[in-house]
C-alpha positions as CSV (number, residue, x, y, z in Angstrom):
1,X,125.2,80.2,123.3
2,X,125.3,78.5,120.3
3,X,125.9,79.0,116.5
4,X,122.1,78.5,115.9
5,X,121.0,79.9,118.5
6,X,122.7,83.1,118.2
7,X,121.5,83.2,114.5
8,X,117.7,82.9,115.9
9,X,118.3,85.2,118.1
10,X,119.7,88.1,115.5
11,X,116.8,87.3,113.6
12,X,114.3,87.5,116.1
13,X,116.3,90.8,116.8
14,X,115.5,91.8,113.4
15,X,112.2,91.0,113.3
16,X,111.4,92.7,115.7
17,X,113.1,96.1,114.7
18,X,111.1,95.7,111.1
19,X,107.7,95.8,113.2
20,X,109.2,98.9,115.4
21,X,109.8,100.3,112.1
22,X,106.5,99.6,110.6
23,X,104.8,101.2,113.8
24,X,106.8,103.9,113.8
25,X,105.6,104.5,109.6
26,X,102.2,104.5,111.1
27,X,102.4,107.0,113.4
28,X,104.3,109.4,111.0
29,X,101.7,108.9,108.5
30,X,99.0,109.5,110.4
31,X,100.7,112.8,111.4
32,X,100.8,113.4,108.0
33,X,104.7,113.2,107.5
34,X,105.1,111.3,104.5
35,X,108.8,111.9,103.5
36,X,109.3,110.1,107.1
37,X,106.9,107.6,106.7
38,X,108.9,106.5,103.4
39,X,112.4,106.2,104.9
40,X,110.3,104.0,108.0
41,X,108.5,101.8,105.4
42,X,111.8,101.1,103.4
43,X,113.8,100.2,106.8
44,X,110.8,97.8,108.0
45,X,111.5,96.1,104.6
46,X,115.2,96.5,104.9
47,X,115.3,95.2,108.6
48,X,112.5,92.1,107.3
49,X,114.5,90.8,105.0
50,X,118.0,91.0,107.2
51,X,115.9,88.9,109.7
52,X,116.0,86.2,107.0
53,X,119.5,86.3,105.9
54,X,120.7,86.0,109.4
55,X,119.6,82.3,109.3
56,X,122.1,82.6,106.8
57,X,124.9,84.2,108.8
58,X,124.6,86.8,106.0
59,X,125.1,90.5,106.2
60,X,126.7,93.5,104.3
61,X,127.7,96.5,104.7
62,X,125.6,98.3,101.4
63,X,122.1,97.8,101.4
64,X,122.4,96.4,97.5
65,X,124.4,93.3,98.8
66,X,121.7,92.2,101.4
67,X,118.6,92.9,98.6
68,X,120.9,90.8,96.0
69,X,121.5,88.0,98.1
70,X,117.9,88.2,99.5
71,X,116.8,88.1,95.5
72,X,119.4,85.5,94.7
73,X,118.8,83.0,97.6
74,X,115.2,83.6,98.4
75,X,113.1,85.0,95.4
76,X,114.9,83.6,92.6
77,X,114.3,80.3,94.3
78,X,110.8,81.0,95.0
79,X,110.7,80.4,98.6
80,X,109.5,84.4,98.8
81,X,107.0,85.5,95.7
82,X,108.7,87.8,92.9
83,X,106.3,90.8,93.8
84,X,108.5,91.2,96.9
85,X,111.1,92.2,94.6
86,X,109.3,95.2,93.1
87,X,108.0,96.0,96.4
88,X,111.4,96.1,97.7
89,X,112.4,98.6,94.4
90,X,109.6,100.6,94.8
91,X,110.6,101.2,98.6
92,X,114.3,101.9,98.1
93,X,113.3,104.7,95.3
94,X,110.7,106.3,96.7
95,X,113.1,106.3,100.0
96,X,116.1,107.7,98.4
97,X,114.2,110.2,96.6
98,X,112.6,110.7,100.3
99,X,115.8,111.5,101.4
100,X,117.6,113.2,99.2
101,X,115.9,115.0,96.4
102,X,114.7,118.6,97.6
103,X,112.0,118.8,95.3
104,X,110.2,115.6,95.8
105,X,106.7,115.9,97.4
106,X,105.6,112.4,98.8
107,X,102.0,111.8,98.0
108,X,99.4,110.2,100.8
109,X,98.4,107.5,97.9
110,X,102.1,106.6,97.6
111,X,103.1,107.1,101.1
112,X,100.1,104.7,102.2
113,X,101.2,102.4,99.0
114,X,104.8,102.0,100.8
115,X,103.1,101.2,104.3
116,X,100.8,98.5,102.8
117,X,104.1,96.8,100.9
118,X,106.0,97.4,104.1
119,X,103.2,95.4,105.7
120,X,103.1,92.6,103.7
121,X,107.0,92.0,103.3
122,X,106.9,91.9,107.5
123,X,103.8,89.4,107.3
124,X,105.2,87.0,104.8
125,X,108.9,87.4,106.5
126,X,107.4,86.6,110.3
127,X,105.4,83.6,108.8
128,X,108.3,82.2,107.1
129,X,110.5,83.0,110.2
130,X,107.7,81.1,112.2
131,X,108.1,77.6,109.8
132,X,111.7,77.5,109.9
């Protein structure tokens, strides 16, 4: 296989784990697991915008390095729109507080929030992936 091919292929890889993920945020919200649902959303996001940076032959280890270069080589350049970004902040918040804080109670508004943002980070990544 080749160089490009094998970065299509990692990408179409990814892709396609970001829309498991975004299935899977659907199920658990409509069983009314919203902590869950968060941590699903973010990882749609996080897998969306990997799918991307594979064209690149990009990847890190911390989930910071792949949202910076994402920012610095596709939003700061404004082949993706700047309300990614936030939507990409929002999700990695509202994740790690998902996660980790004891005390926080994920609302339906917000949880459904980070399944809509989740959704449209996947639709504008696939049609990009789609013109490339």
């Amino acid at each position: 296989m080749h160089n490009n091919d094998e970065r299509i292929e990692l990408s179409r890889y990814r892709i396609e784990k970001a829309k498991e993920d975004l299935n899977t945020a659907e199920l658990l919200y409509n069983n009314g697991e919203y902590r869950a649902t968060n941590n699903r959303a973010y990882y749609s996001i996080f897998h969306s915008i990997r799918s991307v940076l594979a064209l690149d032959r990009f990847d890190s280890k911390k989930h910071s390095g792949i949202i910076a270069e994402f920012r610095r080589s596709y939003i700061k350049t404004g082949i993706f729109p700047k309300e990614i970004s936030y939507m990409i902040d929002d999700a990695s918040i509202i994740r790690n507080a998902s996660d980790y804080d004891d005390m926080y109670i994920a609302s339906k508004a917000q949880t459904e929030e980070q399944i809509k943002n989740a959704k449209i980070v996947y639709d504008t990544v696939k049609e990009y992936l789609n013109n490339v």
